[in-house]
N, C-alpha and C positions, 0 to 999 in steps of 0.2 A: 562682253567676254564670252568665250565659248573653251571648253575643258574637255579635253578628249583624255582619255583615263589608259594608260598604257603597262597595269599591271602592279598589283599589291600596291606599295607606295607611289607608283610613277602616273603623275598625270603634267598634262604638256596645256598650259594657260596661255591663249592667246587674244590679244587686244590691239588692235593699228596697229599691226606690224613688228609688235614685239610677240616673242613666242618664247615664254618661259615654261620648261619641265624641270620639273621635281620629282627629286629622289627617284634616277633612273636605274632600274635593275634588269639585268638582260643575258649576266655572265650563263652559257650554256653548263658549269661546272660549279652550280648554286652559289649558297653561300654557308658558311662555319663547316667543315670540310665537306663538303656537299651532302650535308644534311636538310637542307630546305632547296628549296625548288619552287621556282614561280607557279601558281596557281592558277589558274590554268595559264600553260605553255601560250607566254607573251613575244615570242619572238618576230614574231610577224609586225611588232610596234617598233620593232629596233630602228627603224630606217628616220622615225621621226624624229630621234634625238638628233639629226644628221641637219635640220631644218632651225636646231632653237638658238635663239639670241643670245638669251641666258640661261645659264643650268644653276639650280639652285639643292643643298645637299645636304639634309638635315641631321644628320650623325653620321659617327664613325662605325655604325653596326654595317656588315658587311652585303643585307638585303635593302641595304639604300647608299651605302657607300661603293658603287662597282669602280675599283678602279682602272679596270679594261676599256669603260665607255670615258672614265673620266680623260685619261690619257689619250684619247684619238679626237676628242674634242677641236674642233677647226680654233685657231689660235686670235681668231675674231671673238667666240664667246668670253661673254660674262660669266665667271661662275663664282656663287656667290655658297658661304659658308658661314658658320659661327665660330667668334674668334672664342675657344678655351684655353682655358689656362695650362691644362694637361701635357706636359712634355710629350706624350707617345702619339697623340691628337696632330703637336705640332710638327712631329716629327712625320707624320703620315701626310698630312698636306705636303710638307716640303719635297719629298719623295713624288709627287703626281708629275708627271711629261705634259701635262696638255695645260692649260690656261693658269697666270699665277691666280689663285684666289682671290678675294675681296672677302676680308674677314670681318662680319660684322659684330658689334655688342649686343647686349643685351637691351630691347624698345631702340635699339637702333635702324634709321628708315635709310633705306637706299631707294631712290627713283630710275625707275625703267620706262622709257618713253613715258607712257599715261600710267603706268604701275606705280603708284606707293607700297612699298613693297616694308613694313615691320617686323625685326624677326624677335622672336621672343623665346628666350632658353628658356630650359626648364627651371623649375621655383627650387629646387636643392641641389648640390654638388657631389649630393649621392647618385643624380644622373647625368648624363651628357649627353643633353636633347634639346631639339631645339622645334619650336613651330612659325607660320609662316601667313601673316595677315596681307592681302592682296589687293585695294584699293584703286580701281579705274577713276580718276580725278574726271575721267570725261562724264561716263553714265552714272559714274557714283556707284556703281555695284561692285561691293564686298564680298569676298573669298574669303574663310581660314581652313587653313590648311595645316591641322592637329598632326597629321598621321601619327605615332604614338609617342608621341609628348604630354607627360601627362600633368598639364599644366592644373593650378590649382585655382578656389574662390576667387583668393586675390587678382589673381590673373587672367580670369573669364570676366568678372567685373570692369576691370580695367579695358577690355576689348570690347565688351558692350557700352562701357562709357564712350570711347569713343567713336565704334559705330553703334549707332541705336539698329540700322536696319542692317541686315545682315543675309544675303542669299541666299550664300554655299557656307556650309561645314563640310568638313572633312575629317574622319577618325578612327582610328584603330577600334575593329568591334571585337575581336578575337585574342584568348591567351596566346601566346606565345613564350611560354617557358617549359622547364621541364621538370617542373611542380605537378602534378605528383608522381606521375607514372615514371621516372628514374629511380623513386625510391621503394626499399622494400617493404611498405606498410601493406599490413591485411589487405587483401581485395577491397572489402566493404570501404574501408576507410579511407582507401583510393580512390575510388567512385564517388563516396560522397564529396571527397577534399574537390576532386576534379570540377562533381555539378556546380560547388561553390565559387570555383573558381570561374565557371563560364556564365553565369548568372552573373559573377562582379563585374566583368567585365561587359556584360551588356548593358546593367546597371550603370554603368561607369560612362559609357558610349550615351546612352539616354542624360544622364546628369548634362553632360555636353551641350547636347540640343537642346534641352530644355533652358538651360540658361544663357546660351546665345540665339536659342529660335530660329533659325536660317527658314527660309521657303523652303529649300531641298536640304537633307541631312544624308552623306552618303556613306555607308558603309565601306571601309576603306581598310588597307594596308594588314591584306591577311583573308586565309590562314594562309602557310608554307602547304608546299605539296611535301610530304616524306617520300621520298622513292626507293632508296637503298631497303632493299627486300627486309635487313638486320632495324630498320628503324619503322619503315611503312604499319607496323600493326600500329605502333603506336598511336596512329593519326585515327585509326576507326577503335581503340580500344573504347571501354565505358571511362577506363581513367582519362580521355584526351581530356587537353585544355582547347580543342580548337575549334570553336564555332563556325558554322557555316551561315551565312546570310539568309539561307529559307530557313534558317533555327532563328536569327535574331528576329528576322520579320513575325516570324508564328510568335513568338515572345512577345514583340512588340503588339501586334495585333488583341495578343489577350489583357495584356496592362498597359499596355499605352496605344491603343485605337487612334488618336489622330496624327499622333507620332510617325505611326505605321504607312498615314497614306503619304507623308510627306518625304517617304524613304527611299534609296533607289540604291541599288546592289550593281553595280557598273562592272562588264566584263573589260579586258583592254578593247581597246579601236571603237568604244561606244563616245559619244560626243552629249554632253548637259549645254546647251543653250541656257547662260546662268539670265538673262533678262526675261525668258519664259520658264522654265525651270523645265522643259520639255528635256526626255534625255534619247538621242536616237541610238538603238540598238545596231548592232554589227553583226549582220546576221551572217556572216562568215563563223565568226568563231561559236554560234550557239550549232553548229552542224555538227559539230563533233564532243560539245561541253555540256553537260547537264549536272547542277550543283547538286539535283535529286539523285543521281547513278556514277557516283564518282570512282568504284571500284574498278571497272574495267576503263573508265578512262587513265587510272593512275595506275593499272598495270601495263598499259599499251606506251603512255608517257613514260615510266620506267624499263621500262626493254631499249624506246630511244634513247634516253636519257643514259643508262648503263654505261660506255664506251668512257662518257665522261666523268661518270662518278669512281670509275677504276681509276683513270687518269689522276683525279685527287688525292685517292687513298693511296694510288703504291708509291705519291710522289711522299711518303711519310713510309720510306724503309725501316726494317725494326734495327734497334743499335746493334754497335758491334764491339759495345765496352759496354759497364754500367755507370747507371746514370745518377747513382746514388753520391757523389761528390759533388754534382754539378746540380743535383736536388737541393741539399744538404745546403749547399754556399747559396741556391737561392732564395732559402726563407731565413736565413741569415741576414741576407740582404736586408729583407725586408721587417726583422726583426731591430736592424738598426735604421731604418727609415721611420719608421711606424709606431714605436715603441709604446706608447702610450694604446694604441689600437689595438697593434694585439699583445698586451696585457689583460686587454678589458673582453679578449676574448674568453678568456677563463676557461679551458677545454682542448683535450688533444685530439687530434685530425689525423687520422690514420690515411695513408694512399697506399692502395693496394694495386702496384704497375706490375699488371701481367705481363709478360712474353722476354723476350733478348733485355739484359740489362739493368731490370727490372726488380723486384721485391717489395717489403711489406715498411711502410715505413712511417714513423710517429713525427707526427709536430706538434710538438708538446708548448702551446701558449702561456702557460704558468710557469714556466721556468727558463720560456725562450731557448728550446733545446730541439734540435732532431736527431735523431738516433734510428738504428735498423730494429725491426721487429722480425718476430716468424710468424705471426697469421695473428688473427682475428680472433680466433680461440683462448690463446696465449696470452694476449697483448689487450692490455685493459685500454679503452678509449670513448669517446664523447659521439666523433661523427667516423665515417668512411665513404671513402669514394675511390670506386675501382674504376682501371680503364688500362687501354693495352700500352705499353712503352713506345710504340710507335710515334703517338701524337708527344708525349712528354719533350721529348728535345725541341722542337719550336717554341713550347712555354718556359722553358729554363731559358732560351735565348731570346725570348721576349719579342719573336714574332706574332704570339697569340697570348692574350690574357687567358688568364684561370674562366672566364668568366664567359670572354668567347669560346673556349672549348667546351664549356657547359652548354651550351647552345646546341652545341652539332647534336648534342641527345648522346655521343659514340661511350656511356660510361654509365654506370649506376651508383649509388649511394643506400647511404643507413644510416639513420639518426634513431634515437629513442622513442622517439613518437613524431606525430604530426605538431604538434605544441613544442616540441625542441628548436623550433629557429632559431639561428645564432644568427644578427645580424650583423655583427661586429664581426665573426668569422667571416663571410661571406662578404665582406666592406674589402677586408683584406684580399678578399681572390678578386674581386672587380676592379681593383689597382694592383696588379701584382708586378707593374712595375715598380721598381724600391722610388723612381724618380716623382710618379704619379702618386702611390702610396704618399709622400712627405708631402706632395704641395696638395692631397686631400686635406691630410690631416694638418697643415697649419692652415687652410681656409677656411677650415671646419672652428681651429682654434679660436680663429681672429675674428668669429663673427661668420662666415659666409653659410653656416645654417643661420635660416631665419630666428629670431630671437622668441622664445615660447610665450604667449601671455595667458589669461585664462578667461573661461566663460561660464555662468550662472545655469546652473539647469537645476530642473524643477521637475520631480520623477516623483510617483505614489510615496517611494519607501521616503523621498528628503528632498532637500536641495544642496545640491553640492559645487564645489569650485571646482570645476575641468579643465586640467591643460589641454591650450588649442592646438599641440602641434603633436602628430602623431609620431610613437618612438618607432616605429619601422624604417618608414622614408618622409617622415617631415610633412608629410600631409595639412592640411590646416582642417581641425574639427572644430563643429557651433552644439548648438545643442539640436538643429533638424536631423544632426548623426545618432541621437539616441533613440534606440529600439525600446520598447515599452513591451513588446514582446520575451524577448530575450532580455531584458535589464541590464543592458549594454547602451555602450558608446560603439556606434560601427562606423569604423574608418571608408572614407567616401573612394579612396584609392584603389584599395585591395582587399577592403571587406574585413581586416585585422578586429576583431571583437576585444572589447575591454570591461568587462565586467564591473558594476558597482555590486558594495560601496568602495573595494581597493583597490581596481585599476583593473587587476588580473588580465592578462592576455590569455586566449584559446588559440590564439595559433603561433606563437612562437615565446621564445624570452626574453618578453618586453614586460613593461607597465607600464600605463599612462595614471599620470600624476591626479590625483581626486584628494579632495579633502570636504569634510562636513562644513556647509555654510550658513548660518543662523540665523542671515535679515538678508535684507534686499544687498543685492551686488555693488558693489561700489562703482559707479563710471569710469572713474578716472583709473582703476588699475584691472579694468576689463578691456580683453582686446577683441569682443565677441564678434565676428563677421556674421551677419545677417544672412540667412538660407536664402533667402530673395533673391536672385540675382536680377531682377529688371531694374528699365531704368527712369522709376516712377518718380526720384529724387534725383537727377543730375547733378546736383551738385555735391552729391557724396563721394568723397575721396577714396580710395583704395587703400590700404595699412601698406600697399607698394608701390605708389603712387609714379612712374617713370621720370625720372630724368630729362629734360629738355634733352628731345632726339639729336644726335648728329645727324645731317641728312649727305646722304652722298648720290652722285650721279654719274654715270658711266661716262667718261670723254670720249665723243666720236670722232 
């Protein structure tokens, strides 16, 4: 197999005659209202997606879903996706011009010429991700392809039980939200929230490698270039979340040295030979790229760029009624879709829509009510988030989630502190369609979060019974999460600390479940996953053990 790298998530896999890219992004007018911008300007890779067999497209985030490329797709390709359950999910595929889909499940294999191709969503239906195991049946050499799927124990096990030997990884090393520098905390507290944020994530990227071990581990899928002059400081502030590659390497190098040499930072048009792990450089694009002096390349890339990031913003005219009726009926909505969800938000959410149409306006979770305020002064409330009225009418008509306009950066917020997370708030603006909202919450109902069990741990102060599944996003904790430092359980996902002996979160308004345990753990009602992930015992089952695959095959 040979992997030529065509920018942030997009790398183009080719084997006998099949040539599958993944997750191609290339739209000149970014993505979430052109707030992200490819890393270095990938254009010059556009022409190979014109070449692939099958295109493969790991979510619906708009820096891996283009669908400009998907649409112009020659009506020959394969393009293959993950089937969700999400009404807005299926209503976006069906909307695409260019190839129908090939929706697959979850450990569902589809074969591509010599490609075994398994995709594997993400382990909760708090996300809607998916990753992408790659199998040459000829030479036997294995690919995964994480880009930012943030699959869990269960499901790294599972991938090393069935390849033991593994090449390539592939995986998101970089934050990508806009934690914390949208909100208005102290400086200090932004800067440290931020260091911790990029450390988890490299932390998180390393956990990766080290339990599937590839030859080569590639740093992949990110950062975004900010270019819009109102967002660009963002990217060099001390609060960014966004790593650069000579930062993870230096990191890597000082704690994980062998890590380090096995690592490789791929611009687009560079080519990994996965049977030598050789990676050849593209020495066109290092003439003008350097990850060390990125300031004048991202001002020169923004001056071109410009033409088209107007083009986005002024297609979002400011109103010419207000939009407080058509506010009002939409958390309505979602107040009878959801209703159990957001009750349990406990907490009113103020939005503060600047400009045409606009005003101060409460969603009061405790009583299921919205109503108009006068400001922030006045108006007693939990959380706020300002932003202009301009973008607001596409999310009341449910072309954009709450979730994806949180992305673009184009807004700020206020919460009480850094430790105020509502996740149950924020559950609600990531389905803020009423249709999405209702089939979260009855899958979540019926079982489709993983079912918690617990695990024995043994700390100076005690030993205590730990629930294994983290209350953020479902994460699966053992006891190799607990710090001995801080006297915490640290969550392997996003770093969410939980304090013994009662759970306590320090970063948001959670608790994970702890109680005092007085003799050895019982087996039978421990569901502890082993830190280990090798695969010194083969014959250990996963707690997720897959489903006999359906396999499918492209009809030629």
């Amino acid at each position: 197999m040979k992997i030529t790298f065509l920018g942030h998530a997009g790398a183009l896999v080719e084997a006998d005659g099949v040539k599958l890219v993944c997750d191609p992004w290339f739209s000149e007018g970014g993505a979430f209202l052109s707030g992200w911008h490819q890393l270095p300007d990938n254009s010059s890779c556009a022409p190979l997606v014109h070449e692939a067999t099958h295109v493969y497209v790991s979510h619906d985030h708009q820096d891996h879903f283009d669908a400009d490329v998907l649409d112009a797709l020659d009506p020959s390709v394969t393009l293959l996706m993950p089937d969700y359950p999400l009404p807005t999910w299926k209503r976006l595929v069906r909307r695409l011009r260019g190839p129908a889909p090939v929706l697959l499940g979850d450990q569902e294999v589809f074969q591509a010429g010599p490609l075994r191709l398994r995709l594997i969503h993400s382990p909760t239906p708090r996300h809607q991700d998916s990753a992408l195991v790659i199998e040459d049946t000829v030479t036997g050499q294995v690919v995964v392809n994480l880009n930012d799927c943030q699959v869990d124990r269960d499901q790294l096990r599972t991938i090393r039980r069935l390849h033991p030997r593994i090449d390539v990884v592939l995986a998101q090393f970089s934050g990508a939200t806009w934690f914390p520098f949208a909100y208005s905390f102290p400086a200090a507290e932004q800067v440290e929230a931020a260091q911790r944020k990029r450390v988890n994530s490299m932390r998180r990227w390393t956990r990766y490698m080290q339990a599937l071990d590839p030859r080569s581990a590639v740093a992949f899928a990110g950062p975004p270039a900010l270019l819009d002059p109102e967002l660009a400081p963002h990217f060099f502030a001390e609060s960014s979340v966004f790593t650069t590659p000579p930062e993870l390497l230096a990191w890597l190098r000082h704690d994980h040295p062998g890590l380090a040499e096995r690592t490789v930072a791929p611009l687009p048009g560079d080519e990994l030979d996965v049977a030598t792990g050789r990676l050849t450089a593209d020495p066109e694009i290092r003439r003008g790229f350097d990850w060390e002096n990125l300031a004048p390349y991202i001002a020169d890339y923004a001056h071109r760029r410009a033409p088209a990031i107007a083009e986005v913003v002024t297609g979002y005219p400011e109103p010419r009624h207000s939009l407080y009726d058509g506010f009002a009926a939409h958390f309505k909505a979602l107040f009878a879709a959801g209703e159990s969800l957001c009750r349990a938000v406990d907490a009113v959410a103020a939005f503060d829509v600047r400009g045409a149409g606009g005003g101060f306006w409460l969603v009061d979770f405790r009583s299921l009510e919205v109503r108009e305020g006068t400001g922030p002064e006045t108006d007693a409330h939990d959380y706020r988030f300002t932003l202009s009225s301009r973008y607001l009418p596409e999310i009341l008509e449910g072309g954009m989630s709450w979730e994806e306009f949180f992305f673009s950066f184009r807004f700020s917020a206020w919460r009480p502190g850094i430790g105020a997370y509502n996740e149950e708030l924020m559950s609600v603006l990531r389905w803020s369609d009423p249709d999405d909202l209702a089939t979260y919450v009855r899958r979540t109902a019926q079982g489709g979060e993983r079912p918690a069990g617990t695990f024995m741990l043994e700390t100076p102060r005690g030993t205590y019974r730990v629930s294994d599944v983290c209350p953020h996003l479902g994460a699966r904790l053992g006891p190799g999460d607990y710090d001995p430092e801080l006297d915490a359980v640290v969550c392997p996902q996003h770093g969410w600390r939980f304090a013994l002996p009662d759970g306590s979160c320090a970063n948001g308004r959670a608790r994970l479940g702890v109680s005092p345990a007085g003799g050895a753990a019982d087996p039978d009602s421990s569901t502890d996953l082993p830190t280990d992930l090798s695969t010194d015992t083969p014959t250990d089952t996963p707690t997720d053990a897959p489903r006999r695959p359906r396999e499918r095959q492209a009809h030629q």
